[in-house]
C-alpha positions as CSV (number, residue, x, y, z in Angstrom):
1,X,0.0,0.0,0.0
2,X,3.1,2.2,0.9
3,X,4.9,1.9,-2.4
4,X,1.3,2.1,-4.4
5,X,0.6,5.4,-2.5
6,X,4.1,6.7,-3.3
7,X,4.0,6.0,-6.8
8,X,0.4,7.2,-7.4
9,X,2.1,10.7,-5.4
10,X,5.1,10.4,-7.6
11,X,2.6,10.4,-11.2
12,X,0.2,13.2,-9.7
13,X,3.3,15.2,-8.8
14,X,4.4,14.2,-12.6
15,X,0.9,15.4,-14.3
16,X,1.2,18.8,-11.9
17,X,4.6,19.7,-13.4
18,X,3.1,18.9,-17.3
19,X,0.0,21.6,-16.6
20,X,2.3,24.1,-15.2
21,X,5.0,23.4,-18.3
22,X,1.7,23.3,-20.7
23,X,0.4,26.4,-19.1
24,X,3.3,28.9,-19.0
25,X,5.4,27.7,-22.1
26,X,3.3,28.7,-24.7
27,X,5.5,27.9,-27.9
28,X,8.2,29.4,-26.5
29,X,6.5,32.1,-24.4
30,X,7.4,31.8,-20.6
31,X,5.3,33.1,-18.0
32,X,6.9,36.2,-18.1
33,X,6.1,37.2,-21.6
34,X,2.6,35.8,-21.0
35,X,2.5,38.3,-18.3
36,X,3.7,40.8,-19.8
37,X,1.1,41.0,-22.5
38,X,-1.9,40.5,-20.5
39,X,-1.0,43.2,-18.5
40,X,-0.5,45.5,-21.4
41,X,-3.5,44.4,-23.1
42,X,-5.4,44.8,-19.6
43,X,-3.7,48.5,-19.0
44,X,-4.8,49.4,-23.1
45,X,-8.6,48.6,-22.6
46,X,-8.6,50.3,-19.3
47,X,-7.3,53.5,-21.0
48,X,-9.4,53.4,-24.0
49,X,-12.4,52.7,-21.4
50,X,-11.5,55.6,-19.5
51,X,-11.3,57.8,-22.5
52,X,-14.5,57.0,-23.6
53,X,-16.6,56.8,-20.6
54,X,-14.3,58.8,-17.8
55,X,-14.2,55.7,-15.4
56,X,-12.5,52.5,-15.2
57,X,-14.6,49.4,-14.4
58,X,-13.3,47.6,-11.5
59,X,-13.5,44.2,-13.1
60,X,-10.5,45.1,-15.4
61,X,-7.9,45.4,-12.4
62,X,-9.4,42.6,-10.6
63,X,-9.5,40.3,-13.0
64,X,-5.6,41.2,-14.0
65,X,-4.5,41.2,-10.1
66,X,-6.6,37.9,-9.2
67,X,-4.9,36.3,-13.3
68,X,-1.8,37.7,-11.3
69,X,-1.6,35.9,-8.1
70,X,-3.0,33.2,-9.1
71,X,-0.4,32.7,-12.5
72,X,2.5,33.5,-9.9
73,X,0.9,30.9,-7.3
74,X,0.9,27.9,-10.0
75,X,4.5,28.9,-11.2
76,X,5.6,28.9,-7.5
77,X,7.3,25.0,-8.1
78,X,9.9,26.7,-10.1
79,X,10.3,29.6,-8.2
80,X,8.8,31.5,-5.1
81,X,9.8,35.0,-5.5
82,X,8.1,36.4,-8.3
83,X,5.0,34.9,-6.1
84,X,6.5,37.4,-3.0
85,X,7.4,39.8,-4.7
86,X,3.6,40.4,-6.4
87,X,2.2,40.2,-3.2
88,X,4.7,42.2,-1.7
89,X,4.4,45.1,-4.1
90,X,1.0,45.0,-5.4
91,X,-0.2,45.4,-1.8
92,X,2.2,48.2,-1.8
93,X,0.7,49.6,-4.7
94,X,-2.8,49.0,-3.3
95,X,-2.1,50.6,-0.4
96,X,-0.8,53.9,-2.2
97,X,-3.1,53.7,-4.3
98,X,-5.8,53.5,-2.1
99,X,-4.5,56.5,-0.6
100,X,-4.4,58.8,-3.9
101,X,-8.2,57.9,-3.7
102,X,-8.7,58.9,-0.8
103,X,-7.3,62.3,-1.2
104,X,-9.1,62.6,-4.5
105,X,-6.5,62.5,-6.6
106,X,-7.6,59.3,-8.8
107,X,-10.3,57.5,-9.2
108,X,-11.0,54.1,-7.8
109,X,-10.4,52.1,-11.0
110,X,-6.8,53.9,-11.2
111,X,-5.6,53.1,-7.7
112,X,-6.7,49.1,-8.3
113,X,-4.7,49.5,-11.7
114,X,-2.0,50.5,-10.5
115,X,-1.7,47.7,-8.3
116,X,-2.5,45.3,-10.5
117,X,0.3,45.7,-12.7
118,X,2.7,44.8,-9.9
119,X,0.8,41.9,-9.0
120,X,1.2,40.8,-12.8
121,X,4.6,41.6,-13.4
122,X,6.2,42.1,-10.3
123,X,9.8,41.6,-12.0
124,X,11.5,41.6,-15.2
125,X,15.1,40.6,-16.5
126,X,16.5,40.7,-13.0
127,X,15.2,44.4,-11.6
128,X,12.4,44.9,-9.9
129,X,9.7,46.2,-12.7
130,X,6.7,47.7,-9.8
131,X,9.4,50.5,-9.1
132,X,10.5,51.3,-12.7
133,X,6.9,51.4,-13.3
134,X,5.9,53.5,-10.9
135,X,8.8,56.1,-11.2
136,X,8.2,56.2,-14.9
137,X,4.0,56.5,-14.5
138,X,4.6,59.9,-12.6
139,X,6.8,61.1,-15.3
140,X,4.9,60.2,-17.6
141,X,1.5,61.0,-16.0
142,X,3.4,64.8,-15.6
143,X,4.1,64.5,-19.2
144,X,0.6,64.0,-20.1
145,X,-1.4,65.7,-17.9
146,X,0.5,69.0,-19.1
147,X,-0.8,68.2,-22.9
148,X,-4.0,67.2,-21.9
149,X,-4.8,70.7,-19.8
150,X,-3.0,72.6,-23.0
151,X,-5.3,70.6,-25.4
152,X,-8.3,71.3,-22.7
153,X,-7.8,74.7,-22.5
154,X,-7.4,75.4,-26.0
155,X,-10.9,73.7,-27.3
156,X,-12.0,76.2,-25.0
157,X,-11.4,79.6,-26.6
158,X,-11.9,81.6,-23.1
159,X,-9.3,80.0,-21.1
160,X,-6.0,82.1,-22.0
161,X,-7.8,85.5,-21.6
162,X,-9.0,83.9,-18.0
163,X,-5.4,82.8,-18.0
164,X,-3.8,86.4,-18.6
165,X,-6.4,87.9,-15.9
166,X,-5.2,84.9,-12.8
167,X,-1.5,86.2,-13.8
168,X,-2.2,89.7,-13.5
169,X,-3.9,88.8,-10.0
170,X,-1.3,86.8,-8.8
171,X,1.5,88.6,-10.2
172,X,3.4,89.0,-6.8
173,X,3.5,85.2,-6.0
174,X,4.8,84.7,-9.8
175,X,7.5,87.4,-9.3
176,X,8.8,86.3,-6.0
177,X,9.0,82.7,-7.7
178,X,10.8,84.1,-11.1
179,X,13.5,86.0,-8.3
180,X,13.9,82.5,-6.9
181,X,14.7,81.3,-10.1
182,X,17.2,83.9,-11.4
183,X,19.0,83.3,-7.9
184,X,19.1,79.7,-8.6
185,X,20.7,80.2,-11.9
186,X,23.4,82.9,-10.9
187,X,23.8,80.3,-7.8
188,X,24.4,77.7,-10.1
189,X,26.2,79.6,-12.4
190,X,28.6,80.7,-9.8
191,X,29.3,77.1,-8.2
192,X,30.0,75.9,-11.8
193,X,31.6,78.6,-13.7
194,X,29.6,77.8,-16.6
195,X,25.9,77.2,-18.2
196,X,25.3,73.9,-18.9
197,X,22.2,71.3,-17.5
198,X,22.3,73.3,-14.4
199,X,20.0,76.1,-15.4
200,X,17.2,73.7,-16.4
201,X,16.0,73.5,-13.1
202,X,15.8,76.9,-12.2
203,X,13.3,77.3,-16.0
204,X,11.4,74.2,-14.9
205,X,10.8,75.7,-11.6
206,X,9.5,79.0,-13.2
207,X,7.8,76.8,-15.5
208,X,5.9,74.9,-13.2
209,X,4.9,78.3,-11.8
210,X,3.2,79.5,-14.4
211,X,1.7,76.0,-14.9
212,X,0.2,75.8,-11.9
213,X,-1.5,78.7,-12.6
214,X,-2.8,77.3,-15.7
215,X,-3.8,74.6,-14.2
216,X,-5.9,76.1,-11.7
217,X,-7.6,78.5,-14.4
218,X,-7.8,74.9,-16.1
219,X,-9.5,73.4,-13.3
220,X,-11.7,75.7,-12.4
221,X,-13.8,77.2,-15.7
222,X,-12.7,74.2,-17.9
223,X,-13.3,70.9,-16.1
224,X,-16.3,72.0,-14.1
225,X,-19.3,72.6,-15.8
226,X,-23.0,73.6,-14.5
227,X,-25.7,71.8,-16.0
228,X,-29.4,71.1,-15.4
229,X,-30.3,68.1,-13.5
230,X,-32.1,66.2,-16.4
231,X,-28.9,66.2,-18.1
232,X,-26.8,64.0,-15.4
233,X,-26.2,60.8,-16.0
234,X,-24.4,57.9,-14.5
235,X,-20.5,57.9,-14.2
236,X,-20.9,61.8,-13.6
237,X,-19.0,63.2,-10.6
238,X,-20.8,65.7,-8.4
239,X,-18.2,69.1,-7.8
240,X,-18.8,68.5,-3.6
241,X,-17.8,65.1,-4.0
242,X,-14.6,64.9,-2.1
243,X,-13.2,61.3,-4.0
244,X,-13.4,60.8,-7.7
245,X,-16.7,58.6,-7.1
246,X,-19.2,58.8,-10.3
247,X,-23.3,59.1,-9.2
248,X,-24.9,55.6,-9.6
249,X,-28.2,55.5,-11.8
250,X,-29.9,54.9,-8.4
251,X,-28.8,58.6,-7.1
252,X,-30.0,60.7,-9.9
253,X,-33.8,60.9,-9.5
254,X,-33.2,61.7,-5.9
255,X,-30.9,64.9,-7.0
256,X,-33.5,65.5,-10.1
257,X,-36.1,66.4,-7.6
258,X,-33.8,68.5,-5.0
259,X,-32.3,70.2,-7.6
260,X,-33.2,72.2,-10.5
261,X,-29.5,73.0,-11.9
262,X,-26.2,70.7,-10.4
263,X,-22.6,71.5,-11.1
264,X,-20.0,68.5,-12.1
265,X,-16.3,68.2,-12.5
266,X,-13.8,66.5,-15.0
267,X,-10.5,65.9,-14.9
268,X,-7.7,64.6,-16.6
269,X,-8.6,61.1,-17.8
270,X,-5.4,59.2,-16.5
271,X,-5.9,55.6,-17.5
272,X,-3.7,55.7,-20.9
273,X,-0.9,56.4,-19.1
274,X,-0.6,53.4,-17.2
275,X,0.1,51.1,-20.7
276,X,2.3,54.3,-22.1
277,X,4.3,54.0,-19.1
278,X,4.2,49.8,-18.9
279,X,5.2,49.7,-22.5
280,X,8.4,52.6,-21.4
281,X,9.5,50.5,-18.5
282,X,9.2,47.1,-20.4
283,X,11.9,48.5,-23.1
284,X,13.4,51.3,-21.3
285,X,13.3,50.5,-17.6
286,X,13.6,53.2,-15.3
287,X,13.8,57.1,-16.9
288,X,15.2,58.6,-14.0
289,X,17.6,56.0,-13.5
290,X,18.8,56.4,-16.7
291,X,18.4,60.3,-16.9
292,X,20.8,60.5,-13.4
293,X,23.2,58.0,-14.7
């Protein structure tokens, strides 16, 4: 009975091995690669659907982060730390992303995208992919969000002379920050006894200035927009809504019959950037590694 159990453990052991080769050597294709284009493919709908509809459904993320763990789990016989080190970082992601909700700075189908790409590909050629990926999404996001608000602004034909008008009122904050800059460039000018890469950050710094400004003008008469009540519909986020939640179908008969007129928001629809930047740190790996060094 011993040596029947131990050879019937030996054969299921056998079959076990065969699924997992069958399943994550797909003519040719390891489980990395495999990886690596679902979570593409799953980042490229999600950006598409948030372009089109200003929300990401959470199904996307979940199913990529659950296709994740559960991809990592089955190739754990070969090795156990791409296994830790998706649940190690997409947790981490999770958590910080969880917080950028919370302080309404994305929406919920953002923060559980962004974890789910490190619980998908957690690692990649021997660096750790989840940080690349995340230093190269907030340079890219920055990146982005500056050409979406330019393109924002300019389908709206108002915004520059509103522009011109919050630079003329805040013309004393803008001055004291273009002094800093020309300090920072003599400074740096000085301690290297020539111009070179050092005065770029003295003109992003004023640069940044007067986008912020921009921004705000942006933000305010651009991506907020008063309509009547009959017009709302689901997806739609209220402006006193402190996190990027959209009304559900349920809610808007309720705030049809309180109010006549309601004022929403928009924003900058983030979701593209997540593939932009997977597809960057796939090929590139990390920009600001390579940018330092």
């Amino acid at each position: 009975m011993i040596k029947s159990f131990s050879k019937s453990s030996i054969v299921s052991k056998h079959r076990f091995s065969s699924i997992q080769k069958t399943v994550f050597d797909i003519e040719g294709y390891g489980m990395f690669e495999i990886m690596a284009v679902a979570a593409f493919i799953g980042t490229f709908v999600s950006g598409i659907w948030d372009l089109r509809t200003t929300e990401i459904p959470d199904g996307i993320p979940t199913l990529m982060a659950f296709f994740g763990v559960f991809g990592w789990l089955m190739y754990s016989a070969n090795s156990l730390v791409p296994l830790i080190y998706s649940a190690v970082f997409g947790t981490a992601l999770l958590i910080a992303g969880w917080l950028m909700y919370r302080l309404g700075q994305w929406g919920g189908g953002d923060a559980k995208l962004f974890a789910a790409v490190a619980y998908m590909l957690p690692i990649w050629q021997n660096r750790i992919f989840a940080i690349d990926f995340v230093a190269n999404l907030f340079i890219v996001g920055a990146v982005y969000i500056m050409i979406y608000a330019l393109a924002a602004g300019i389908k709206n034909p108002n915004t520059f002379r509103l522009y011109k008008k919050d630079l003329a009122k805040n013309k004393k904050t803008v001055a004291a920050m273009l002094i800093v800059a020309l300090g920072l460039c003599f400074s740096m000018l000085y301690v290297s006894k020539r111009a070179g890469i050092e005065l770029l950050l003295p003109a992003m710094l004023f640069g940044l200035v007067l986008f912020w400004r921009y921004g705000v003008v942006v933000e305010q008469h651009v991506f907020r927009k008063r309509i009547a009540s009959s017009e709302l519909r689901q997806g739609d986020v209220m402006l006193e809504s402190k996190k990027w939640d959209g009304i559900a179908e349920s809610e808007i008969s309720f705030i049809r019959r309180e109010k006549k007129y309601v004022t929403i928001k928009d924003g900058v629809r983030f979701g593209p950037v997540f593939s932009i930047a997977f597809i960057i740190t796939l090929f590139y790996g990390n920009l600001l590694f390579s940018a330092i060094l």
